[in-house]
N, C-alpha and C positions, 0 to 999 in steps of 0.2 A: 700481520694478521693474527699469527697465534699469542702477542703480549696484547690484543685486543680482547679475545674471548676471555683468558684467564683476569681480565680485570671485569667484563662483565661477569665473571663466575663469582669474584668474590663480592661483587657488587648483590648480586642473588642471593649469596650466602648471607649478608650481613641484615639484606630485609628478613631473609627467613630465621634468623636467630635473634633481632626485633620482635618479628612479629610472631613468633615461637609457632609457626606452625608450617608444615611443607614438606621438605626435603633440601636437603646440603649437601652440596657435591665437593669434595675434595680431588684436586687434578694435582699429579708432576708432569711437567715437561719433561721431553726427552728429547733425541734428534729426529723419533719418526713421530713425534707428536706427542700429544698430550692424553693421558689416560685418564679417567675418570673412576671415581668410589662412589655411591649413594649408601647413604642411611639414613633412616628414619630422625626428624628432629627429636620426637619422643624419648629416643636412647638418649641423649644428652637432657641434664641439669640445665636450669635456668634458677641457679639459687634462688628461691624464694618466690618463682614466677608467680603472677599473680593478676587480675585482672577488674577493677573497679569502676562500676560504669553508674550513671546519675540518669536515671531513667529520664526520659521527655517531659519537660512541664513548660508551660507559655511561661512568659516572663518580657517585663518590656525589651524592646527596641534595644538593642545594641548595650543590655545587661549582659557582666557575665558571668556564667554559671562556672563553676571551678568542683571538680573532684580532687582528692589527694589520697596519697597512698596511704595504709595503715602504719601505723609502728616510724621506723625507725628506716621505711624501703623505698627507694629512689626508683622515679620515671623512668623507662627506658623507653617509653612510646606511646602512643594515645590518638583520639581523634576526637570530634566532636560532628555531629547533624543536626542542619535548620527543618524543620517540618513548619508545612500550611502553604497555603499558595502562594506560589513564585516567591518563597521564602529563598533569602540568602548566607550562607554562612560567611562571616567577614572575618571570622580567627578561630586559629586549634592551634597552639601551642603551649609548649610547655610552661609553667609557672618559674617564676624568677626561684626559687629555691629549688626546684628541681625536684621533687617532690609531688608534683600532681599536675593538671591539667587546664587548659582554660577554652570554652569553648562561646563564640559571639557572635548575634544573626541579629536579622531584621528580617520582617517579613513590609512591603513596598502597601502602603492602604492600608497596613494596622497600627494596632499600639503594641502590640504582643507577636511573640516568634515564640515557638517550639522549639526547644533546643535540650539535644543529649549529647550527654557527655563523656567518654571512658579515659579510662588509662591504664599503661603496661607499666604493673610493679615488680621492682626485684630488688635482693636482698645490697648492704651497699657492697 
């Protein structure tokens, strides 16, 4: 039981230091259990943390729209959203260099889907 929590802790820990915002718990084990630390994500660095988002535009059917990071800063996370009715997102991952974003919808009755896009930059 207690080498289950400490992997769901760092599993918590690693979305919150992706997605730079939350709280991080640092635990040791001991024999009567596990103690915990919080602090703020804020107190820690994210060299270069950064955030690039490609505002909503229609665009056809299963195009896809890509953001990239500035400079010389690599992905570390991202998403993309379909807008319009019973639109669907069909892809949000990362671009083959690692580097930005990709995000792919269709909305089902048009020729056009709404689609935004972001991405989490950090320095390499």
């Amino acid at each position: 039981m207690m080498r289950s929590k400490l992997v769901l802790g760092a599993c918590a820990m690693a979305l919150t230091l992706a997605g730079g915002v939350g709280w991080a718990v640092q635990a040791n084990a001991d024999a009567a259990g596990a103690q915990q630390k919080s602090e703020p994500a804020s107190t820690r660095a994210i060299a270069g943390y950064e955030i690039v988002k490609l505002d909503n535009a229609n665009v056809g059917n299963f195009q896809r729209r890509v953001v990239n990071c500035p400079g010389e800063k690599v992905a570390i996370g991202g998403g993309a959203e379909a807008r319009g009715d019973d639109s669907v997102l069909n892809g949000s991952f990362p671009t083959d260099n690692g580097r930005g974003w990709i995000g792919i919808g269709h909305q089902p009755g048009a020729d056009t889907v709404g689609i935004s896009v972001f991405v989490v930059c950090a320095d390499r």
